[in-house]
Structures are given as structure tokens and as C-alpha cells.
DRENMI-406896 format. One record per residue: x, y, z of N, C-alpha, C in turn; residue number from 1. Coordinates in steps of 0.2 Angstrom, whole numbers, plus 5000, padded with zeros to 4 digits. Layout:
<fimis>
- nx/ny/nz/cax/cay/caz/cx/cy/cz/pos
- X/Y/Z/X/Y/Z/X/Y/Z/NUM
...
</fimis>
This chain:
<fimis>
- nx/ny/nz/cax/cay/caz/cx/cy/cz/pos
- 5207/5240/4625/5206/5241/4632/5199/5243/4634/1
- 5196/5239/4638/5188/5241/4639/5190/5245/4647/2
- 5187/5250/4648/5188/5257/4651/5179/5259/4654/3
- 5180/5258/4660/5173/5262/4663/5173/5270/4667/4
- 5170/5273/4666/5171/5280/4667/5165/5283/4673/5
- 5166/5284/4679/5162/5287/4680/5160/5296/4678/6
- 5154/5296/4677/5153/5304/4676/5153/5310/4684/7
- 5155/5315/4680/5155/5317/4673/5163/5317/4668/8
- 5166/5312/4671/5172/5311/4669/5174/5309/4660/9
- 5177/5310/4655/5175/5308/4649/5181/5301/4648/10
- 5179/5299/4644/5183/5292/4641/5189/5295/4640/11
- 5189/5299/4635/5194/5303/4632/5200/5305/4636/12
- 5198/5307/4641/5204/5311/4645/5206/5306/4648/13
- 5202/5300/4651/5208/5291/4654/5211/5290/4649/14
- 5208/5290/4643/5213/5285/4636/5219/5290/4638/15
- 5218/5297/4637/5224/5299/4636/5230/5301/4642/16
- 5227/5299/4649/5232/5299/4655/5234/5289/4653/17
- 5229/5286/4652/5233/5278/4652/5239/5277/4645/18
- 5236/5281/4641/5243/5280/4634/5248/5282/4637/19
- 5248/5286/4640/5253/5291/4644/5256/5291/4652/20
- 5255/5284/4653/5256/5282/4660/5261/5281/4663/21
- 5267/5278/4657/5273/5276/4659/5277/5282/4659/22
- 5276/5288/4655/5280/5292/4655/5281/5299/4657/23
- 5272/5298/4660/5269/5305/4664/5270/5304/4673/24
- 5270/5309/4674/5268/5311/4680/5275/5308/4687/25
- 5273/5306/4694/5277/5307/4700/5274/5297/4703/26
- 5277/5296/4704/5277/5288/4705/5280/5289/4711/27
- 5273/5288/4716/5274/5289/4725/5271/5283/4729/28
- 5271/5279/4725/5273/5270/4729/5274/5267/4723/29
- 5280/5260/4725/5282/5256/4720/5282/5250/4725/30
- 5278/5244/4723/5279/5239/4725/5277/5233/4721/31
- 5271/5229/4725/5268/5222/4722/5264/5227/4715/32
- 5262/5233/4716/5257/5237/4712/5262/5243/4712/33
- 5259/5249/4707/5261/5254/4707/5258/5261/4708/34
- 5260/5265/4711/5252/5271/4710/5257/5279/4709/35
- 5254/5279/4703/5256/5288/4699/5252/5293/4702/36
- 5255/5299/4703/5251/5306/4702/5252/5307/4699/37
- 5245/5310/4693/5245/5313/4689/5241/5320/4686/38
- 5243/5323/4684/5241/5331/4684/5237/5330/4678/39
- 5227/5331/4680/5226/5330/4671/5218/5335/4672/40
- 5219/5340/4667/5215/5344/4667/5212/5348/4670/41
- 5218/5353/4675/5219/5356/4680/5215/5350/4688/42
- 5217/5343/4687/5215/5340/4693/5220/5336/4693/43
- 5222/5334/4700/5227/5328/4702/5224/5321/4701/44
- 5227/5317/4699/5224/5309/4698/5230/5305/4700/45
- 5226/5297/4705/5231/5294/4705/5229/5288/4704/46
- 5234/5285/4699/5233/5279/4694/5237/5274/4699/47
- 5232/5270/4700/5236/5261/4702/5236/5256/4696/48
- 5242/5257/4694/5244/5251/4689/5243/5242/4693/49
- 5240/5239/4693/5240/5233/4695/5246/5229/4692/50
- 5249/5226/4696/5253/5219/4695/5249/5215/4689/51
- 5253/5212/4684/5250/5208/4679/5253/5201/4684/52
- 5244/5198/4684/5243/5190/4688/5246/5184/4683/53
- 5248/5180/4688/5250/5174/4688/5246/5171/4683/54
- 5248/5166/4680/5244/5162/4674/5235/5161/4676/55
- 5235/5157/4681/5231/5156/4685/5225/5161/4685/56
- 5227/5166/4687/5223/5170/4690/5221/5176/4684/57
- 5225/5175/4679/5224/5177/4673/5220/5177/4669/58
- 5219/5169/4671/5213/5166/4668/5206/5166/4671/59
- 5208/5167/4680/5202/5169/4685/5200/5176/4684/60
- 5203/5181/4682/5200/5186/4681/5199/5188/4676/61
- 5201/5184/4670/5197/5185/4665/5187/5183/4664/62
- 5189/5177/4667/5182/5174/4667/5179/5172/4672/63
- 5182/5172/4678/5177/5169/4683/5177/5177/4690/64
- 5184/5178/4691/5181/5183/4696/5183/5190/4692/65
- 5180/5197/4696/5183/5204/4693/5190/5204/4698/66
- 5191/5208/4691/5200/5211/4691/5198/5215/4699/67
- 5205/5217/4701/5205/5223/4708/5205/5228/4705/68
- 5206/5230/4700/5203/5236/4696/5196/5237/4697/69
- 5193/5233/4694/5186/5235/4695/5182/5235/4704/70
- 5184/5228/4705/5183/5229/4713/5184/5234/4716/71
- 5190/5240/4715/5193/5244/4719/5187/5253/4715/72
- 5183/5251/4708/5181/5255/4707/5174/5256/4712/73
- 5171/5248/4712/5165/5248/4711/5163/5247/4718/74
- 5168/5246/4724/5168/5246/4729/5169/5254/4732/75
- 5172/5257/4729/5174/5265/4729/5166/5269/4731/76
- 5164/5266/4726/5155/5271/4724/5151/5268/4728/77
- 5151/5261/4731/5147/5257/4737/5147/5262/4742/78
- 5154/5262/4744/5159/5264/4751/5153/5273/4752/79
- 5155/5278/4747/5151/5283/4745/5144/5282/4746/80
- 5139/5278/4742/5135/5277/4743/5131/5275/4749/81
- 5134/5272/4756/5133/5271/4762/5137/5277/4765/82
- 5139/5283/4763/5142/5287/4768/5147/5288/4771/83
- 5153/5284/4769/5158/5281/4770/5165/5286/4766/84
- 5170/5288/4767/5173/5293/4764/5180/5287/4762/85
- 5181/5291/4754/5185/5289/4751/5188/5293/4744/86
- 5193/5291/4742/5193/5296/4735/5189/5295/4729/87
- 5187/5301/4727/5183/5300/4723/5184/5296/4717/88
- 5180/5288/4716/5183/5285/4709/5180/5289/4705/89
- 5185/5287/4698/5186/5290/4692/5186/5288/4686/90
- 5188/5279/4686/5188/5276/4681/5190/5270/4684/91
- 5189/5263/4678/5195/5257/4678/5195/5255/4673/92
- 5201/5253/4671/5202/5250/4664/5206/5244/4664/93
- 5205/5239/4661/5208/5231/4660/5210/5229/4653/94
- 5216/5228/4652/5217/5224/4646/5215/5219/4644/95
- 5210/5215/4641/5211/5210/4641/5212/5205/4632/96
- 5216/5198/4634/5215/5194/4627/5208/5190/4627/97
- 5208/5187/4623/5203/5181/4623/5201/5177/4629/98
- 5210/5175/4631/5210/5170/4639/5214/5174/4645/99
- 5216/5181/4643/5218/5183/4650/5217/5189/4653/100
- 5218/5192/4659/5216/5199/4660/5224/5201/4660/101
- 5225/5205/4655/5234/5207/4656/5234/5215/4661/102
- 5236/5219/4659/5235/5225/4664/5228/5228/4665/103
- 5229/5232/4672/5224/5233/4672/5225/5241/4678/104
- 5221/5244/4678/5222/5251/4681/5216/5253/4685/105
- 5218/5256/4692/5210/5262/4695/5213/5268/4695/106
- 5208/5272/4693/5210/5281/4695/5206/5283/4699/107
- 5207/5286/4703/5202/5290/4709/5205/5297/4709/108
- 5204/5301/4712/5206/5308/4714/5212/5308/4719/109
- 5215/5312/4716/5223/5313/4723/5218/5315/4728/110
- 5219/5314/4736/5216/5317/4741/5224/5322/4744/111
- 5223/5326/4745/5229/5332/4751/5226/5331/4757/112
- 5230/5324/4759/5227/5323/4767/5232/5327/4773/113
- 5232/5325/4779/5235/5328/4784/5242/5322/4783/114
- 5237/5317/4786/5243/5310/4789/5238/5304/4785/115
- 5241/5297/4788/5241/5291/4789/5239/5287/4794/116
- 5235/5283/4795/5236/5280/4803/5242/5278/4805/117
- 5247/5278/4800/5256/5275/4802/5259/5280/4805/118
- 5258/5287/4806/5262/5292/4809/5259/5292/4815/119
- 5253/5290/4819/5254/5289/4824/5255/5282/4828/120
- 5257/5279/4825/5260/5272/4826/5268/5276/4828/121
- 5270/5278/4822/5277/5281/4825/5279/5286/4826/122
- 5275/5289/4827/5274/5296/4832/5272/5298/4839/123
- 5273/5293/4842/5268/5295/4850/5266/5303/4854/124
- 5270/5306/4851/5269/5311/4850/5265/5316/4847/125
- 5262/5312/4842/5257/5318/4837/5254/5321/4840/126
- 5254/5327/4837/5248/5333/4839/5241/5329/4839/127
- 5239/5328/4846/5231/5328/4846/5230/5321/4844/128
- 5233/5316/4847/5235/5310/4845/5228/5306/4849/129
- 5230/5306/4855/5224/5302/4859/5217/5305/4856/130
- 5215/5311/4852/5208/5311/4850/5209/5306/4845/131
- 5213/5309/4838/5213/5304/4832/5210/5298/4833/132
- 5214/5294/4839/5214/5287/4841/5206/5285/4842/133
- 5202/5290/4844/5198/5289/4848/5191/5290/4842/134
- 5195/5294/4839/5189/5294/4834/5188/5291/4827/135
- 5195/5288/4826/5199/5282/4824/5193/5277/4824/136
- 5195/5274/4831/5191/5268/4833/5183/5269/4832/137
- 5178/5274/4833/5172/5276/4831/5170/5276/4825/138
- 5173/5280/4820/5175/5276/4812/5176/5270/4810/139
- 5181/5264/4812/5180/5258/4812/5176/5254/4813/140
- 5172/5256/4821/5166/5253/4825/5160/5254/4820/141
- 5160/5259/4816/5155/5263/4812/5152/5259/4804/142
- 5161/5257/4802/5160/5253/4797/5158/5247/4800/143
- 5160/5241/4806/5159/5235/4807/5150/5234/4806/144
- 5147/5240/4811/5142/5240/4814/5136/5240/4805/145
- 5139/5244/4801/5138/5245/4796/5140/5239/4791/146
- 5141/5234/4793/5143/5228/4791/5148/5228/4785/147
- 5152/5232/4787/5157/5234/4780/5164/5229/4785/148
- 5167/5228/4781/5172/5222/4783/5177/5225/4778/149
- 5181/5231/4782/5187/5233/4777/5193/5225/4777/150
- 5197/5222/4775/5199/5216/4776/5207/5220/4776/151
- 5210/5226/4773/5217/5226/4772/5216/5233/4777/152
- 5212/5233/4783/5213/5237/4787/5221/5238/4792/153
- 5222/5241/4786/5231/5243/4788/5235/5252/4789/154
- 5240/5251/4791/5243/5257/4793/5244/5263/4788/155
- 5244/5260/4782/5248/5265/4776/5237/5268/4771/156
- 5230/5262/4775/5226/5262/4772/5221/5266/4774/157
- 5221/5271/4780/5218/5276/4782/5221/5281/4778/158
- 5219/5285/4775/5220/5293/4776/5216/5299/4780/159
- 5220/5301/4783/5216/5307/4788/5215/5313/4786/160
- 5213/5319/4788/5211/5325/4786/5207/5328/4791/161
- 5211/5333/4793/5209/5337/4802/5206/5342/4796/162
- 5200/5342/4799/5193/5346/4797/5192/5351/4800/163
- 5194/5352/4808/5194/5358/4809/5197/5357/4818/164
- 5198/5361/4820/5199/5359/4830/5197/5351/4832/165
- 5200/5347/4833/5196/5341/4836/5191/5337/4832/166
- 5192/5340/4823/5187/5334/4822/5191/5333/4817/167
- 5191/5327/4813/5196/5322/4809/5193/5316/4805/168
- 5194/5318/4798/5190/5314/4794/5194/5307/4792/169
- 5191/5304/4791/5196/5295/4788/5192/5293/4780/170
- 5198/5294/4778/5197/5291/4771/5199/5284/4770/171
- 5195/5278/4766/5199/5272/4764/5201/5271/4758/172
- 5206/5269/4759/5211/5266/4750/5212/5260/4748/173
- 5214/5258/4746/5218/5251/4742/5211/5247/4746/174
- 5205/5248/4740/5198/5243/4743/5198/5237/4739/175
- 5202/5234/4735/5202/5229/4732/5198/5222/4737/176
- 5198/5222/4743/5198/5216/4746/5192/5221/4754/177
- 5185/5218/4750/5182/5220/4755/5176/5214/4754/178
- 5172/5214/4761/5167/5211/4760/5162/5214/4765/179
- 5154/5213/4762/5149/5216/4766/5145/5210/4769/180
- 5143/5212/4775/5138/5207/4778/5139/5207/4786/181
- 5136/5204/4789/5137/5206/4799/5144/5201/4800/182
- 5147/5205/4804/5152/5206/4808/5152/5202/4816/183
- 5152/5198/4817/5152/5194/4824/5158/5199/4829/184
- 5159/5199/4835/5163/5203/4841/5169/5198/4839/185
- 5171/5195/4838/5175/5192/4836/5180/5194/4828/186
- 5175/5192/4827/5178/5195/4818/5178/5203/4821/187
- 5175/5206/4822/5178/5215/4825/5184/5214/4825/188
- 5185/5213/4831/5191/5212/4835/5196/5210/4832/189
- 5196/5206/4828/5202/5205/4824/5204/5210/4819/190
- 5198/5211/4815/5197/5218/4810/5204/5223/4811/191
- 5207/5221/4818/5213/5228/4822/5219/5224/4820/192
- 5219/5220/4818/5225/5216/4820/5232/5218/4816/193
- 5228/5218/4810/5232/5223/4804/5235/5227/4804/194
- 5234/5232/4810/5235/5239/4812/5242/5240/4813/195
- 5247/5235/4816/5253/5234/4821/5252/5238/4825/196
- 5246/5239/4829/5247/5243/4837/5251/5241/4842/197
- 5253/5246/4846/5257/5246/4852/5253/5245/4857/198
- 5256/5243/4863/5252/5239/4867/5247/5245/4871/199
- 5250/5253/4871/5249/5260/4872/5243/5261/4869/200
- 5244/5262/4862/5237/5260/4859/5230/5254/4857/201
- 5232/5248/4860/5228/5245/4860/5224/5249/4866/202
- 5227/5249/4871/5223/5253/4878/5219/5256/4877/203
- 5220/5263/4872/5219/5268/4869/5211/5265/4867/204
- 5212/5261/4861/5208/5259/4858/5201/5255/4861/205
- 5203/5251/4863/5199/5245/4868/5195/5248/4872/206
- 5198/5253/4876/5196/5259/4880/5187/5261/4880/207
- 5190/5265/4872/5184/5268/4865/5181/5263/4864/208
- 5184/5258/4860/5179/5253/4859/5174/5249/4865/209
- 5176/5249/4870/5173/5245/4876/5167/5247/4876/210
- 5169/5255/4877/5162/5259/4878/5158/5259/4872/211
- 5157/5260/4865/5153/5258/4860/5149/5252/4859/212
- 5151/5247/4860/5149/5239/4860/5146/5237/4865/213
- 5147/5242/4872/5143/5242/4876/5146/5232/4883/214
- 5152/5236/4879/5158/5226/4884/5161/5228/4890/215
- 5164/5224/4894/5166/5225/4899/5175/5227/4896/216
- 5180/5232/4899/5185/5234/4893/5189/5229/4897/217
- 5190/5226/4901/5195/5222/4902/5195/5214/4898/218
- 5190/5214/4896/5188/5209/4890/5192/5210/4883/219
- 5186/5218/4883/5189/5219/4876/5195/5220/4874/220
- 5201/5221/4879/5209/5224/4880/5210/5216/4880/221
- 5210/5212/4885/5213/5207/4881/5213/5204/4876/222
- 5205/5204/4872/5205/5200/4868/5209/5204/4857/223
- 5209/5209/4861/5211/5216/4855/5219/5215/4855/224
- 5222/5213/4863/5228/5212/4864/5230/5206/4860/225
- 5228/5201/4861/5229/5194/4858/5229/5193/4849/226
- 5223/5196/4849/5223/5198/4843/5230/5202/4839/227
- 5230/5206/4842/5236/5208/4837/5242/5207/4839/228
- 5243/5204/4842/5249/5199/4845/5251/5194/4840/229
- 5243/5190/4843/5246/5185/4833/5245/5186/4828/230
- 5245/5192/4826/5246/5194/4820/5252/5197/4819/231
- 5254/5201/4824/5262/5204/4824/5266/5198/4824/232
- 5266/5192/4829/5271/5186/4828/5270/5183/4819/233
- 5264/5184/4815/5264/5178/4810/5268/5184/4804/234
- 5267/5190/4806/5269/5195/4800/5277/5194/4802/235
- 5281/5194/4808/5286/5192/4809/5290/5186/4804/236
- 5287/5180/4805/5290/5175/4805/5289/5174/4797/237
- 5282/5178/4792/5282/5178/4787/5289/5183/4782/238
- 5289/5187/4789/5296/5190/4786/5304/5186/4784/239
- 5304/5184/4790/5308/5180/4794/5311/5175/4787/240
- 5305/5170/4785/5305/5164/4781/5307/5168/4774/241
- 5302/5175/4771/5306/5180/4765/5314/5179/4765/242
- 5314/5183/4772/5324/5183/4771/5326/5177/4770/243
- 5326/5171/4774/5330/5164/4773/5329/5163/4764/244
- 5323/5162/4761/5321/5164/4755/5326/5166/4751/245
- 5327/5173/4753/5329/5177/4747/5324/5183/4744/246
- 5320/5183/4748/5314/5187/4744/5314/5193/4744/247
</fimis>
């Protein structure tokens, strides 16, 4: 297994959380991927097990593109390196044969954050909600403007952490799918779309962002509303076709 380490991290201590992955630690998401806490050397670590790829893609990440292990590393220490908060990476390791990439793993640091951006989605109510929102969106504005293009800017992919009275830090996760470069008002604006905002919160938002970008906000509200409109209708009927499916 070829394993990259940032420092001052040693080799040694990933070989020995990855030998020991299946049968160590607390598994607090299971899905298309999987991600472990794990308790290793008086520090928390969480291990995203990747989904072993399709034939195809086995063979693209073998040879032609990087694994989202590594993307999800090397995108980590970018993210940091312009200023950007995230957990700290720690390693990525991939299996690989002659012709395919079989598993493959990222570790970063456990964060002890507060919330989600999804508790205020289903919370209208949060303590201190309208700031969040507001400071939310000046973070996001921050990275656009920064030409940072999170692409899985979604609800479960912020982590927050109230720093003190009124201030609130945003961390990013699951960076596997980013890309850098300028941003058009357009492309922004959809950047939200992922969010599943409430029409309460597009308000909220559009509001914030009107004022930054320096727009007229009755523009930017409908075109922030539109936006995630068809996105809520295509997540919808994506579901939709799953259950006829079976899936």
C-alpha cells in the first residue's frame, strides 16, 4: 500500500491505524464511503474508507486521474495554505495492482465542532441563527471571490465552531471534488444550490450576499431562488426514479 504522510505524522502510526481499520474504532457515517473515529496516540482520527471503483474508474485512477484519497489530501493542505479552515490532513493511502486502484483511505484530524449547516436548515430556531447565516454566506463569498469552487457545497459539508459571542468559524469536509480558478456571478449563485435552502433562508442569504458583490438584492433573490429551486426539483425526481428503481 503506498501511504503519504504529512509531518510531523510518522508512517508507522497510519500502517498501524489502516491494518486495524475494520476492527478499531466508532463508524459515524456509512454510505457510498465510510468514515471511522479513531483514538490513535492520545489524538482522534477520522478515516474515510473510499468505495472500491467501478472497473472503469479503476483503471482511471490507476493511471490516468488521482484517487479522491489523494485529492481529498492534497486539496486539504491547498485549502490551509490559502487560509481556508479545514481539518487538519494527516495522510492518504491507496492500494494499488499493476492495473487498478483497489482501496484507498484519507485521515485528517477528528474536529469537536458545534453544528452543521443542516441544523440550521432544520432548526429555525438555532441559537443565533440569523448571524450564522450571515456569516455563512461572507465565508462562501470569500472562497468564490478566492476562486475556490467548493463543488459538494452541501448541508452535512460545513462544519461550524462558535469561537466566541458572535463569531463562528466554517470548516470544509468531503473536498474530493473541488476546482480552482474565477467564478462568474453565475457560477456563484449556483455554488448555493446544493444547500437545500428554505425560501426564509434564501432571503437571509441573498440579503448578505447582495451587499458583498455590490448587486441590486432583488436580482440576486431571484436568481439565488431559481437556482435552488432546480436543484431541489432535479434532487427530487432523482430520488423519485431511485425508488421506481429499487435503489
Amino acid at each position: 500500500m503506498e501511504i503519504v504522510v504529512s509531518a510531523p505524522y510518522k508512517k508507522e502510526a497510519v500502517v498501524k491505524v489502516l491494518n486495524n481499520v475494520n476492527n478499531t474504532g466508532i463508524t459515524i457515517y456509512k454510505g457510498r464511503n465510510t468514515i471511522k473515529a479513531i483514538e490513535n496516540e492520545r489524538e482522534n482520527w477520522n478515516v474515510k474508507i473510499f468505495k472500491i471503483p467501478h472497473l472503469i474508474n479503476k483503471i482511471a485512477y490507476r493511471f490516468f486521474r488521482k484517487s479522491k484519497a489523494q485529492r481529498s489530501f492534497e486539496y486539504a493542505n491547498k485549502l490551509l495554505d490559502m487560509g481556508v479552515s479545514t481539518p487538519k490532513p494527516i495522510a492518504f493511502a491507496e492500494h494499488k495492482t499493476a492495473l487498478f486502484l483497489l482501496d484507498s483511505f484519507y485521515i485528517s484530524e477528528a474536529l469537536n465542532y458545534d453544528l452543521t449547516f443542516r441544523e440550521l436548515i432544520n432548526d429555525p430556531n438555532y441559537p443565533d441563527r440569523l448571524t450564522i447565516l450571515q456569516q455563512f454566506t461572507k465565508f462562501t463569498y470569500n472562497l468564490q471571490v478566492n476562486d475556490i469552487y467548493f463543488i459538494d457545497h452541501s448541508p452535512g459539508n460545513t462544519l461550524i465552531i462558535k469561537q466566541k459571542k458572535g463569531i463562528y468559524q466554517f470548516y470544509l469536509v468531503d473536498l474530493n471534488r473541488m476546482k480552482f480558478g474565477h467564478l462568474n456571478y453565475q457560477k456563484r449563485i449556483q455554488n448555493f444550490a446544493r444547500l437545500s435552502l428554505t425560501d426564509e433562508m434564501i432571503e437571509i442569504i441573498a440579503l448578505e450576499y447582495a451587499g458583498l458583490c455590490n448587486k441590486d438584492y432583488e436580482e440576486v433573490y431571484a436568481d439565488m431562488l431559481n437556482a435552488c429551486h432546480i436543484s431541489a426539483n432535479k434532487r427530487l425526481k432523482k430520488a423519485a426514479l431511485k425508488k421506481r428503481v429499487g435503489l
